[in-house]
TORMARGU-956879 format. One record per residue: residue number from 1; y, z, x of N, C-alpha, C in turn. Coordinates in steps of 0.2 Angstrom, whole numbers, plus 5000, padded with zeros to 4 digits. Example, Ala and Ser with C-alpha at 12.3 -4.5 7.8 and 13.67 -1.06 7.14 Angstrom:
   nr   n_Y   n_Z   n_X  ca_Y  ca_Z  ca_X   c_Y   c_Z   c_X
    1  4972  5039  5066  4978  5039  5062  4984  5039  5066
    2  4989  5035  5064  4995  5036  5068  5000  5039  5064
# end
This chain:
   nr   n_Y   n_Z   n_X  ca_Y  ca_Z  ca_X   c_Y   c_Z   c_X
    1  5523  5446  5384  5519  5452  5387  5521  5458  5384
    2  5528  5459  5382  5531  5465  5380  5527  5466  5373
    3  5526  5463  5371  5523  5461  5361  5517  5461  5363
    4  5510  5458  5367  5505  5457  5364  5502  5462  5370
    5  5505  5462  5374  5501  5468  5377  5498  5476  5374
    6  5505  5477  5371  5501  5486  5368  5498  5485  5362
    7  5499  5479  5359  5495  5479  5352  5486  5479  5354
    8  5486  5476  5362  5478  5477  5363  5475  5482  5366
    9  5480  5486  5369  5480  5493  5371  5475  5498  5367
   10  5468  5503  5368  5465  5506  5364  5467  5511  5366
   11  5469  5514  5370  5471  5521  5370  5477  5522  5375
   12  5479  5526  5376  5483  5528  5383  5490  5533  5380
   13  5493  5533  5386  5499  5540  5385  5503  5538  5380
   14  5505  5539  5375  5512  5536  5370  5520  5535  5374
   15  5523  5531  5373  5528  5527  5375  5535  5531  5373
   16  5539  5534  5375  5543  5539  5373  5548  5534  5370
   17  5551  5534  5366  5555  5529  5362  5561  5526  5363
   18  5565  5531  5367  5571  5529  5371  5566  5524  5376
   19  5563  5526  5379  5559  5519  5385  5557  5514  5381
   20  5555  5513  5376  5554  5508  5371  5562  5502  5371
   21  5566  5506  5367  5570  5506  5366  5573  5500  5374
   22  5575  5504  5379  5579  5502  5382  5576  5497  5387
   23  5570  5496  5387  5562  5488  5386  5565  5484  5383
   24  5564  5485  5376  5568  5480  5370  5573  5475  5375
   25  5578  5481  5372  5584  5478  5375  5588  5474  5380
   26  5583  5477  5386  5583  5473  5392  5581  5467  5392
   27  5576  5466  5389  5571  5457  5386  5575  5456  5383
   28  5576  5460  5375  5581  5455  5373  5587  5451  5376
   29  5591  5455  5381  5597  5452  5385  5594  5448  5391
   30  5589  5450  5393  5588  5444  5398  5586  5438  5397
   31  5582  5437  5391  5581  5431  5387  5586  5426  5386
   32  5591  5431  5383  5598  5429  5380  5602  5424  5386
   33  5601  5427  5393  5604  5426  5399  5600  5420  5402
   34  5594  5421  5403  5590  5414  5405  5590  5406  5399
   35  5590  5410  5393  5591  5406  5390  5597  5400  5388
   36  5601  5405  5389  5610  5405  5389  5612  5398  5396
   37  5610  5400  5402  5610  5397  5408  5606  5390  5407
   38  5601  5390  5406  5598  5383  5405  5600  5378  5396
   39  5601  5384  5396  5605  5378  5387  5611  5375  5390
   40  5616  5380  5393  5622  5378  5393  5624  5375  5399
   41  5621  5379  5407  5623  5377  5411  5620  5373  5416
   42  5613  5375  5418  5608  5372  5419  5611  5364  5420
   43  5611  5359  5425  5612  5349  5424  5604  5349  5430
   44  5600  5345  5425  5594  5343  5429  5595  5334  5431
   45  5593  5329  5435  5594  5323  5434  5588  5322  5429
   46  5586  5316  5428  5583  5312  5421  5575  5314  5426
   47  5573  5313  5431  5565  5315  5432  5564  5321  5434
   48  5567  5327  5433  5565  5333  5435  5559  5336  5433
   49  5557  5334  5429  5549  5337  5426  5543  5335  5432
   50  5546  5329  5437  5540  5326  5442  5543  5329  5448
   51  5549  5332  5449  5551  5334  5455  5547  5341  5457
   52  5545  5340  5463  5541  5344  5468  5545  5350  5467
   53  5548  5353  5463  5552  5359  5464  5547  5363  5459
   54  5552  5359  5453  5548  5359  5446  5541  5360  5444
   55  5537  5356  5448  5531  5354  5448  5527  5362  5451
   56  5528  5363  5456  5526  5368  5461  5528  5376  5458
   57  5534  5376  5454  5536  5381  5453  5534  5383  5445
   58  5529  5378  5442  5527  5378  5435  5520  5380  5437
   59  5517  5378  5443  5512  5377  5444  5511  5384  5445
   60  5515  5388  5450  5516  5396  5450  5516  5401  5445
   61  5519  5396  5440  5521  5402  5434  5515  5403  5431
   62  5512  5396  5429  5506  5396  5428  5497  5401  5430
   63  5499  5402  5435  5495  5405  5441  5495  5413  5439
   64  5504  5413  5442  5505  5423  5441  5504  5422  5433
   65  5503  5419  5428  5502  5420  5422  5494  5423  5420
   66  5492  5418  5422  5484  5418  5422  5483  5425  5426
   67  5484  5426  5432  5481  5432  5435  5484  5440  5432
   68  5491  5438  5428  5494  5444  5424  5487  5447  5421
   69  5486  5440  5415  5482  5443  5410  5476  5445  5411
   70  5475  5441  5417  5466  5444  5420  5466  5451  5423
   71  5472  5452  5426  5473  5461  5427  5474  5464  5422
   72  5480  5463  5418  5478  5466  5411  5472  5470  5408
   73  5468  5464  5408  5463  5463  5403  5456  5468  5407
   74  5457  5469  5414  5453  5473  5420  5456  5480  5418
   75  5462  5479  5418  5466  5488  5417  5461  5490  5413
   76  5464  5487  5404  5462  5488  5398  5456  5493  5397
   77  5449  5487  5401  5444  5489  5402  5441  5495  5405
   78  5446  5497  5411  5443  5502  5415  5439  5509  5410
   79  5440  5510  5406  5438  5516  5407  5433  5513  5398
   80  5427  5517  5397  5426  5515  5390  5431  5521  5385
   81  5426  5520  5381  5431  5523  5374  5426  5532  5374
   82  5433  5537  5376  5431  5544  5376  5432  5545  5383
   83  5431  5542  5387  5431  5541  5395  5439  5544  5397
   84  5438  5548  5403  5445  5547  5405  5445  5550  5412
   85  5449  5550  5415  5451  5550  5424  5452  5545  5427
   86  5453  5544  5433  5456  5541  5438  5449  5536  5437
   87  5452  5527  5438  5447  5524  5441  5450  5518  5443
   88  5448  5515  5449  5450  5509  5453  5448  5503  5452
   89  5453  5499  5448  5450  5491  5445  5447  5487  5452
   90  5441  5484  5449  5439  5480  5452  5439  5473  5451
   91  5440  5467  5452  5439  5461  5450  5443  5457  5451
   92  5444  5449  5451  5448  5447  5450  5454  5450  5457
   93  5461  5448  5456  5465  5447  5462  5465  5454  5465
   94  5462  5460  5460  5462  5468  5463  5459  5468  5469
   95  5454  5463  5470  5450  5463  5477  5455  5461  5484
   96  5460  5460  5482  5466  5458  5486  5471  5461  5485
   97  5475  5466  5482  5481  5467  5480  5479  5472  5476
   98  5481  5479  5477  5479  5485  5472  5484  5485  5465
   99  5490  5482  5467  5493  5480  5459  5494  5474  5456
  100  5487  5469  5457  5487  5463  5454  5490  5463  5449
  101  5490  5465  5444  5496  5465  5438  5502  5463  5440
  102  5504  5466  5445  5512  5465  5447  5512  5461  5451
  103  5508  5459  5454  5508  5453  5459  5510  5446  5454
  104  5506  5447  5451  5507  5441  5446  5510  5441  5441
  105  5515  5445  5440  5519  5444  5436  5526  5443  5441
  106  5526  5446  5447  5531  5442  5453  5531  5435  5451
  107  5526  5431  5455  5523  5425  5454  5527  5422  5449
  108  5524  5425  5441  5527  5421  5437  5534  5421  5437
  109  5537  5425  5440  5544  5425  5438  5548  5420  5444
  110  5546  5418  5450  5548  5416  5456  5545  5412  5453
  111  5540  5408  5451  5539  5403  5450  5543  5399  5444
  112  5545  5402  5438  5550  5402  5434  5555  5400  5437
  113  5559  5402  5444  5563  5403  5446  5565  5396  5449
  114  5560  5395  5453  5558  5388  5457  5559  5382  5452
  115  5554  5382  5446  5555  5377  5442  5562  5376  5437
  116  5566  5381  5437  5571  5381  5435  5578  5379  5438
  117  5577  5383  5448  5583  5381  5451  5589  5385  5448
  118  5590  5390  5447  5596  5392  5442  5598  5399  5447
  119  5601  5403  5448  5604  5407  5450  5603  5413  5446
  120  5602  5412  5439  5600  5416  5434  5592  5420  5436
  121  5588  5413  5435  5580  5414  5437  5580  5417  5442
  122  5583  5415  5448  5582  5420  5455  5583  5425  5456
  123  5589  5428  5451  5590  5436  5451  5586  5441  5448
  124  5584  5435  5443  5578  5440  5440  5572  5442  5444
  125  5571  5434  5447  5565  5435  5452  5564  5441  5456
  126  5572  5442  5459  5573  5447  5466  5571  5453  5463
  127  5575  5454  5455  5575  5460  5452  5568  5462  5452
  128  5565  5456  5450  5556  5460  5447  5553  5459  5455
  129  5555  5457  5459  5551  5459  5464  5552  5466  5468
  130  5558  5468  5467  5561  5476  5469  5558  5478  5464
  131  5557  5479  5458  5557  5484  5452  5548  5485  5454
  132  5545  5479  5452  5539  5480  5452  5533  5481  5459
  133  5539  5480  5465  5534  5482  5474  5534  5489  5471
  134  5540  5494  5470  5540  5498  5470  5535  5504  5465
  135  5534  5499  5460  5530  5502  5455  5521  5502  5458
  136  5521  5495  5462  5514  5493  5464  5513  5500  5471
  137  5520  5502  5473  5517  5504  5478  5514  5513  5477
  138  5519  5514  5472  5517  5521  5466  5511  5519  5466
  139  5507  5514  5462  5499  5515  5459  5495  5515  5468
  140  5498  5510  5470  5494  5512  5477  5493  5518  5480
  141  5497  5522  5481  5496  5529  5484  5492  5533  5480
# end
């Protein structure tokens, strides 16, 4: 998301560089950490891709993935080209949640978390679920 999202961005406020910057590198290191965790520490038994943990929490990732992009893709569009002011998405999970984008990207991460079982995924999970209520409750207001 951090890479293909703003390359589809047409217009919007410029990204101040230091906050680029310290995006980067946070992905970079979490990556590093989740990755790290399941290479090294992670022990699954031999069927865990059919365990109902696995299964349910892929099926999540899945889900908050799809409803990511679909908010996305809603944001993107809200305004045409030259347009500009305040305007309220419609469609999709907005009909239920004024920061479908962030809901689903929760989703995806708790679900990440479920099918991984890791102590790592979970912290993330909590982090984005603090970091981003907070953000959804901003655009709410």
């Amino acid at each position: 998301r951090s890479l293909i999202f703003p390359l589809l961005i047409r217009q919007g406020k410029p990204t101040p560089f230091f906050t680029f910057v310290l995006a980067l590198l946070f992905c970079v290191y979490n990556g590093y950490l989740q990755g790290r965790s399941l290479s090294n520490y992670a022990e699954y038994p031999s069927g865990w891709l059919k365990n109902p943990c696995f299964t349910t929490g892929f099926i999540g990732w899945l889900v908050g993935m799809a409803i990511n992009i679909h908010s996305d893709h809603i944001l993107r569009n809200l305004r045409k080209p030259g347009e500009t002011g305040y305007k309220i998405p419609r469609g999709g999970m907005f009909e239920y949640v004024s920061g479908a984008n962030f809901f689903g990207e929760i989703l995806e991460w708790f679900g990440f978390a479920l099918a991984c079982c890791t102590i790592e995924s979970l912290a993330f999970a909590v982090c984005t679920l603090f970091i981003l209520s907070s953000r959804a409750k901003q655009h709410h207001q």
